[in-house]
N, C-alpha and C positions, 0 to 999 in steps of 0.2 A: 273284624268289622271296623271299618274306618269311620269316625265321624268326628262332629266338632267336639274340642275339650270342653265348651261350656255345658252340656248337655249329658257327662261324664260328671264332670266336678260343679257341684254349686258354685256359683258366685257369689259373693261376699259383700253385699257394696253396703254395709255397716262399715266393715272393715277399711275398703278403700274411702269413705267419707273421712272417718277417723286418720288415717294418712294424712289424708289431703289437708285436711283442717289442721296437723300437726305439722308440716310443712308450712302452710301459710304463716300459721303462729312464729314459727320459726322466723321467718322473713320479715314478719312486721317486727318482734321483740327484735332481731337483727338494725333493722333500719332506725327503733326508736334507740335502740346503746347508740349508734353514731350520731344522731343530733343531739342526744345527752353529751357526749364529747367534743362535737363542735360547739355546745352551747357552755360547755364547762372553760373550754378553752378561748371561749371571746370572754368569757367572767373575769378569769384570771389575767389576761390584757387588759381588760378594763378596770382592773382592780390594781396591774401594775402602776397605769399611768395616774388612777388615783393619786397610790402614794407619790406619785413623782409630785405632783399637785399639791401634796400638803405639804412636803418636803420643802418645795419651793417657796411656800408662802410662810414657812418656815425660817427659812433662811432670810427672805426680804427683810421681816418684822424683826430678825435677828441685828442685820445691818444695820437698819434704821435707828435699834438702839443703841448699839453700838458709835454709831455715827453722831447721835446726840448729846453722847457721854462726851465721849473728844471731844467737840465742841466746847464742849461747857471746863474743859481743864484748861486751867492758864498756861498761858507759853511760855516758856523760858526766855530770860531777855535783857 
């Protein structure tokens, strides 16, 4: 006797809910790792150019002292 499988076999749909809902999960936790890593990776650009910044304003105030020192030595003469 032929007939349909679902009328054979129960259906499940506890089970396919729980799939479905596990799959989903998967896909959001998927999507939130990659804007954690695009947002880790603007941090750390932005954290390079920091340092470049302090580096920079490093070096000036270095100069400047430097520059005021010389100044201030007599010149041979």
């Amino acid at each position: 006797m032929e007939g349909s499988r679902f009328l054979k076999e129960p259906f499940d749909w506890h089970d396919q809910r729980f799939d479905s809902q596990e799959r989903i999960m998967a896909l959001q936790f998927g999507q939130v790792e990659r804007r954690l890593e695009r947002i880790e990776g603007l941090i750390e650009g932005l954290e390079r150019r920091l340092w470049m910044t302090v580096y920079g304003v490093v070096a000036v105030i270095l100069t400047q002292a430097v520059q005021s020192i010389l100044s201030f030595t007599p010149k041979g003469g």
